[in-house]
C-alpha positions in Angstrom: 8.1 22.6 -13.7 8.3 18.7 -13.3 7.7 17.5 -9.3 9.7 14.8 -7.8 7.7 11.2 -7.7 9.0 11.6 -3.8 7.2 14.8 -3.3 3.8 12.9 -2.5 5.7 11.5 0.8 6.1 15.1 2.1 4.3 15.7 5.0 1.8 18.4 3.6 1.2 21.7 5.9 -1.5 24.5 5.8 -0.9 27.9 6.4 2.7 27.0 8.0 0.8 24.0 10.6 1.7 20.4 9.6 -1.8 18.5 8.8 -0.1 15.2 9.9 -2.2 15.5 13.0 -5.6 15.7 11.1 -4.2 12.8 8.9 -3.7 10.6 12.1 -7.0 11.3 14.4 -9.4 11.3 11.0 -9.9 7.7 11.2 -11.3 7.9 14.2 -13.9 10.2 13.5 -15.1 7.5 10.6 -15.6 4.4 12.8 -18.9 4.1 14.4 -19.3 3.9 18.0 -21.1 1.0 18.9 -23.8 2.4 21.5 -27.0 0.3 23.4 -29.2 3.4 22.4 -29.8 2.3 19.3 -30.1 -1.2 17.2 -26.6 -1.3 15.4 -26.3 -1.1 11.8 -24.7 -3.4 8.9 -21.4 -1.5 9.4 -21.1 -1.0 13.2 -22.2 -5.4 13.2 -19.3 -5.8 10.5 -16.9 -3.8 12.6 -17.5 -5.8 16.0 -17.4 -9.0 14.2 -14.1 -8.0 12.9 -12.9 -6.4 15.6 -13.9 -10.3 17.5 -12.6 -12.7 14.7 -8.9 -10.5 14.9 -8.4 -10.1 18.7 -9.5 -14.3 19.4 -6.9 -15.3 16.3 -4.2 -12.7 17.6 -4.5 -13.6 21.1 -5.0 -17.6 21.4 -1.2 -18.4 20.7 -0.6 -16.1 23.9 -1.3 -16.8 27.3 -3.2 -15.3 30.1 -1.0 -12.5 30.6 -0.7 -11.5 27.4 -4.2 -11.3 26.6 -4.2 -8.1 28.9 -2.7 -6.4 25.4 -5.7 -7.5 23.2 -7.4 -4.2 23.6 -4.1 -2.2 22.5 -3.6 -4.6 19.5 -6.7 -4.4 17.9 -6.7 -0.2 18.4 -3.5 -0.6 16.4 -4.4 -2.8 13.7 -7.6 -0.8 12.7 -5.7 2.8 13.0 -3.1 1.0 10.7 -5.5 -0.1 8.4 -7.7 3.0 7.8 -4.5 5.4 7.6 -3.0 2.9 4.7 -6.5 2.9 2.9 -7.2 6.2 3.1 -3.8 6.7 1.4 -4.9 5.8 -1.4 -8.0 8.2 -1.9 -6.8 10.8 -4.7 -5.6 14.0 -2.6 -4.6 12.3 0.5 -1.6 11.5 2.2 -0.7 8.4 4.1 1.4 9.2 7.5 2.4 5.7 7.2 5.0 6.1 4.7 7.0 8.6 7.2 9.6 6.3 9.1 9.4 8.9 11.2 6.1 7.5 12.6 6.1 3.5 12.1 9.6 4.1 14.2 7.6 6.0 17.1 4.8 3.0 16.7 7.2 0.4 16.7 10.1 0.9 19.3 7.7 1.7 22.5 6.2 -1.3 21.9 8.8 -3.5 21.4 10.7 -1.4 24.1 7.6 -2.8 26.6 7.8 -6.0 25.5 11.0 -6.0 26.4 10.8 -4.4 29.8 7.6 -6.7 30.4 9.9 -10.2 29.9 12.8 -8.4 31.8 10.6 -7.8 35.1 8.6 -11.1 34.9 10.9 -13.9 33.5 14.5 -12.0 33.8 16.2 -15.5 33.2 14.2 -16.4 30.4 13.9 -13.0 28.8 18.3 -13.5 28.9 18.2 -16.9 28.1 17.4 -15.5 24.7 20.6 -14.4 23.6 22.4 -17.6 24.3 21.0 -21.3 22.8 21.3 -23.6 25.0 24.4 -26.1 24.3 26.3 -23.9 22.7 29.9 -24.5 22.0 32.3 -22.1 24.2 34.4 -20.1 21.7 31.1 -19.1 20.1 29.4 -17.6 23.3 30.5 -14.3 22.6 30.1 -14.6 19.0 26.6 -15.5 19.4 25.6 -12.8 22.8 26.8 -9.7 19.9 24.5 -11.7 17.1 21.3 -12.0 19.4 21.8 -8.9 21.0 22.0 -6.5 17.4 18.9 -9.2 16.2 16.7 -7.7 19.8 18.1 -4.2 18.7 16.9 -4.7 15.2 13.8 -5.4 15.6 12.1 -2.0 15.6 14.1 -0.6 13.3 12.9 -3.7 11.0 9.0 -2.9 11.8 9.0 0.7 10.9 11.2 0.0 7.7 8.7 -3.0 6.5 5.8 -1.1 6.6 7.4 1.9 5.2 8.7 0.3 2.3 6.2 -1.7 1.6 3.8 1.5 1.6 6.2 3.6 -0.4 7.1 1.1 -3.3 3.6 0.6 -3.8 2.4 4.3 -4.1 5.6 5.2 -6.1 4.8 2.4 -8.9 0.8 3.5 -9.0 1.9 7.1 -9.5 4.7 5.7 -12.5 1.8 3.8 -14.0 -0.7 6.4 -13.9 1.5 8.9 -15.3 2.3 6.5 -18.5 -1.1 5.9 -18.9 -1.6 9.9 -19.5 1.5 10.2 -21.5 -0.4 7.5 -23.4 -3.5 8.3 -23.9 -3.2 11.0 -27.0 -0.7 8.7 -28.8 -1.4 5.2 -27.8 -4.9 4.6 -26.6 -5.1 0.7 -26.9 -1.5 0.6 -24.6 -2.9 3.4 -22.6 -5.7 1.1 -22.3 -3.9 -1.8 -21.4 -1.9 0.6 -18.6 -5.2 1.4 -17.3 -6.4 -2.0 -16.6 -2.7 -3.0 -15.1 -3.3 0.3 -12.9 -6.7 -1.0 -11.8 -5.3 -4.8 -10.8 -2.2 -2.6 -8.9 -4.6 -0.5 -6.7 -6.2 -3.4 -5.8 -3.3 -5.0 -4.8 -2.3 -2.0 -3.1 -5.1 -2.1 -1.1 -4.7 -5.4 0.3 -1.0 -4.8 0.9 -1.8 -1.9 3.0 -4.7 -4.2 5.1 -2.0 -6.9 5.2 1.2 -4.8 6.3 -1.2 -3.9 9.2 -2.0 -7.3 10.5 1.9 -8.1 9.6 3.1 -5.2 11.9 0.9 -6.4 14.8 1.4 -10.2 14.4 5.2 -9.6 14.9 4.7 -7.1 17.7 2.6 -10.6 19.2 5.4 -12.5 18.6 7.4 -10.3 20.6 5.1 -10.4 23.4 4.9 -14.1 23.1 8.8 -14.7 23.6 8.3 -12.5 27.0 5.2 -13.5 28.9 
């Protein structure tokens, strides 16, 4: 029996209990904890100095009372990137290419951002849906516009990193299953196959750290427009 390409996307269960649970808190458990018991090592130093060089570029374009979300952002960013990468270890499953998820990621923060400009700068925050000087007869026109582009938003970052996610495992599965097919008939094209698989999953792997950082910059942007 021949298995859907789609049927890696399913969220896999054991025994009747869904493992997407285990799938989301197991990178935690892989992160040191940086502690002052003990001299850090090369990969607790890399982390920190990661953690620093993200948090200072994400958080200079805001102002004071955005930087209150720097904590929260960077959380996000590294769960994002260690669910993507560990995707695409042979026998996993990534929870980021469930819509499901990215939408449950995406709207409560962009609902706060929201709620945050609304209670602080309430003019400002509506000020958004209508450019200043614009022409009479398009008022209305242009409140529906702005208002389904606010609306949209969420819906847009749970979609991108979905897709983004999805399109790539889908075309590393299709090229590793040519290069198989290939192999006993065609070994200098299964060859070739091979090498375009290798350049894909690295590819693949930058995609997933850059979909991350994409997915919090925008949430930033957000934040920007309401603080």
């Amino acid at each position: 029996m021949s298995l859907s390409f789609f049927d890696q996307f399913l969220s896999p269960s054991m025994m009747g209990i869904p493992l997407m649970m285990v799938a989301t808190v197991l990178p935690w458990l892989l992160l040191p904890s940086p502690t002052n018991k003990w001299l850090n090592n090369r990969v607790s130093t890399l982390q920190v100095w990661f953690m620093q060089k993200f948090t200072k570029q994400l958080m200079n374009p805001l102002n004071t009372n955005g930087h209150k979300w720097a904590m929260i952002f960077t959380s996000l960013m590294v769960f994002l990137i260690m669910l993507n990468l560990l995707g695409l270890l042979p026998y996993t499953f990534t929870p980021t290419t469930q819509l499901s998820l990215n939408l449950g990621l995406a709207v409560p923060f962009w609902l706060a951002t929201i709620m945050i400009g609304i209670r602080n700068q309430p003019t400002a925050a509506f000020g958004h849906l209508l450019p200043e000087g614009t022409p009479t007869l398009l008022i209305p026109i242009l409140i529906i516009i702005e208002t389904i582009s606010l609306f949209i938003r969420p819906l847009a970052l749970g979609v991108r990193l979905t897709a983004n996610l999805t399109a790539g495992h889908l075309l590393i599965q299709l090229i590793a299953t040519a290069t198989l097919v290939l192999i006993p008939m065609m070994p200098i094209m299964a060859t070739l196959t091979m090498l375009v698989l290798f350049l894909l999953t690295m590819l693949e792997i930058a995609v997933a750290m850059i979909q991350a950082y994409v997915f919090i910059l925008l949430l930033s942007l957000y934040l920007q427009e309401n603080v």
